[in-house]
C-alpha positions, 0 to 999 in steps of 0.5 A: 757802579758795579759790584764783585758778582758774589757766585765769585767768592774769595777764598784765603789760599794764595792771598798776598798784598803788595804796593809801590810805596811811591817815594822819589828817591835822589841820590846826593854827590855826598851824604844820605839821598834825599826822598819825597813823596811822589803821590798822596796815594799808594796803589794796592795790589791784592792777589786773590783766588775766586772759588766758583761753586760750577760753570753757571758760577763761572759764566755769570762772572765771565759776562760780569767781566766782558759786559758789565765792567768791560774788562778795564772798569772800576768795582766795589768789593768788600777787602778779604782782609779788613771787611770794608768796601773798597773800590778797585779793577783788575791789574791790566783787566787780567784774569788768571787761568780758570782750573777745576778745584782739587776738592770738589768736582764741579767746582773751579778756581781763578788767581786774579789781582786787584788794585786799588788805591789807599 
């Protein structure tokens, strides 16, 4: 399985993590609605900023995601917040924008979102 290429580095700015709870909820004619689990699993979504230190960073990536993963696939990653790996894919095989990074000349930053489940 292939793994986050690591010229891409996943820095603390912009991180957020959000999940659909997935619980099927059904209101009642009278009294409180009736819930239950839908799946056994919730799907994560866990937005991130990669940092690439220049554009040989950034096409080593880029060829990462068109050829190894094929935009769609699955990777092994190591979870900002816990330290474990984690498998997970791109929502919807999406990158964000690629902008120059404010700080250092040269270097660039990509908002992206990964999900995974749990």
């Amino acid at each position: 399985m292939a793994s986050m290429p690591s010229v891409a580095r996943v820095v603390f700015d912009g991180q957020g993590r959000s999940f659909d709870p997935s619980v099927l909820r059904t209101e009642m004619e009278r009294g409180v609605p009736k819930q239950r689990l839908e799946n056994s699993q919730v799907l994560m979504k866990q937005s991130m900023t990669l940092y690439f230190t220049g554009m040989d960073a950034v096409l080593i990536f880029e060829d990462w995601y068109f050829y190894e993963i094929g935009r769609i696939g699955w990777f092994t990653m190591v979870h900002p917040f816990t330290g474990q790996t984690i498998t997970a894919r791109l929502e919807g095989g999406a990158l964000g924008q690629l902008a120059p990074d404010e700080k250092e000349a040269g270097d660039y930053r990509m908002d992206v979102v990964v999900e995974y489940l749990r």
